[in-house]
N, C-alpha and C positions, 0 to 999 in steps of 0.2 A: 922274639927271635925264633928261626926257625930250625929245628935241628932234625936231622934225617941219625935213622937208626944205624947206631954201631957200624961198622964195615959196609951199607948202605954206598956203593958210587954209582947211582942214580942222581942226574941232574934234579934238582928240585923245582918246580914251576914255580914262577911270580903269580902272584894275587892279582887280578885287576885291580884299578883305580876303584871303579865301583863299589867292590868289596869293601875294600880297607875303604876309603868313606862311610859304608852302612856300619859297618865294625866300627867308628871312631862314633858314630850319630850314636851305636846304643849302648857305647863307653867299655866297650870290647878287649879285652888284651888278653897274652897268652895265645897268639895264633901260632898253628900246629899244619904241615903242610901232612895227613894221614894216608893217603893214598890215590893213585887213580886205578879207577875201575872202567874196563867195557860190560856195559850193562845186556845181562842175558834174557832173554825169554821169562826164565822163573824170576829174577828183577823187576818187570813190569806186565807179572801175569798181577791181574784181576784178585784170582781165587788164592795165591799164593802172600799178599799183602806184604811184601818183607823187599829190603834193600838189603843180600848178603857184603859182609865184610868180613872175608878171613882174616885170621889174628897175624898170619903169616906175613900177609902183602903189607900190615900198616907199618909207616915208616918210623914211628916214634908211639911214646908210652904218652896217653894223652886224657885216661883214668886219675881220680886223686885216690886216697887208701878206702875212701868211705864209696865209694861208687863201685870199686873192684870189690870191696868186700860183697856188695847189697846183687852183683854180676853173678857172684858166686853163690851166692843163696840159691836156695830152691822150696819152695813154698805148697802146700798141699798134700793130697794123698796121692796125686800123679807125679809130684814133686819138679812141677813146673818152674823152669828161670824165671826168677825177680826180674824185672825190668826195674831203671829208671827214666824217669822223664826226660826229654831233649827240647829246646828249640832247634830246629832248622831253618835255616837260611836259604831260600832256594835261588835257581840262578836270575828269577825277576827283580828280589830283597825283597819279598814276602816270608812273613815269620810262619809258620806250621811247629803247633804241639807234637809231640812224636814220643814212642817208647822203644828207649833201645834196649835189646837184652845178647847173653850172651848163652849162646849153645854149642854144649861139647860135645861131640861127636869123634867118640873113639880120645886120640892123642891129638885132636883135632878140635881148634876154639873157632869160632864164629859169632862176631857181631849180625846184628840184623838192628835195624830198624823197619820198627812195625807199627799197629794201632794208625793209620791213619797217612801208610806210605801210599795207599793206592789210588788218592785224592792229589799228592805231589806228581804222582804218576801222569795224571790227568791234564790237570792243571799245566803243567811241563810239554807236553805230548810227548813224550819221555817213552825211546825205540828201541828197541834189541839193535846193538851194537853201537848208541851213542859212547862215547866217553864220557867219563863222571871225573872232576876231580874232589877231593871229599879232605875236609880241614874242619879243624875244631879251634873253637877259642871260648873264652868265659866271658862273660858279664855277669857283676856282683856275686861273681863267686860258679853261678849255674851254668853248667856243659850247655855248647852250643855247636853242631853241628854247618857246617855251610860246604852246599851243593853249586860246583862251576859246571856245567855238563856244556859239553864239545857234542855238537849234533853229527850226525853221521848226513851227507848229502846222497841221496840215490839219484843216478842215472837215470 
């Protein structure tokens, strides 16, 4: 089921057929409709390797307590965000390993995925100002990220 956030009157997008197939093949459940994103310049720089998600724009809570806790760690003498591991789902149904982390910035939260977005980048030919739509869902328990990206047509 999909539940959009509190006071949220944003229509919610359908899933393709496709999706929910590749989600049924890898016994998927708990799909979460997270957000859509226009994808900017620092999105599919090279040198920047991250997919931002402010905490703001997602539509539903889609963390369990032990992933939020591990979000909120911070590790080292620079005292670096913990990341946890993701599968992504990209808009082919190609699986990609990924770390998502969480950076605070002021009164300001921000997801990113990192470690190996600049390869889905690629792969995708993935442009400043496609649409991204961005949904979670589990299999056997593990966070799964899945990417619908809306291309942008140039003139």
């Amino acid at each position: 089921m999909i539940m959009p956030k509190p006071g949220s009157e944003n229509v919610l997008p359908d899933l393709p057929i496709e999706f929910k197939n590749r989600i049924r093949e890898l016994e998927g459940y708990d799909v979460k409709f997270l957000m859509q994103k226009q994808l900017y310049d620092t999105d599919i720089s090279m040198n920047n390797n991250r997919l931002s998600m402010p905490h703001s724009q997602i539509h539903c809570e889609f963390l369990n307590a032990n992933e939020k806790a591990i979000l909120n760690d911070r590790e080292g003498d620079r005292r670096l965000p913990c990341a946890i591991e993701v599968v992504v789902l990209d808009p082919y149904l190609r699986l990609f390993n990924l770390s998502l982390k969480r950076w605070g910035m002021g009164s300001v939260s921000i997801y990113n995925l990192v470690k190996d977005w600049k390869r889905v980048v690629k792969e995708n030919h993935l442009q400043s100002g496609d649409y991204m739509e961005i949904w979670s869902f589990r299999v056997h328990g593990n966070l799964y990220l899945l990417l619908n990206c809306k291309k942008v047509i140039l003139q």
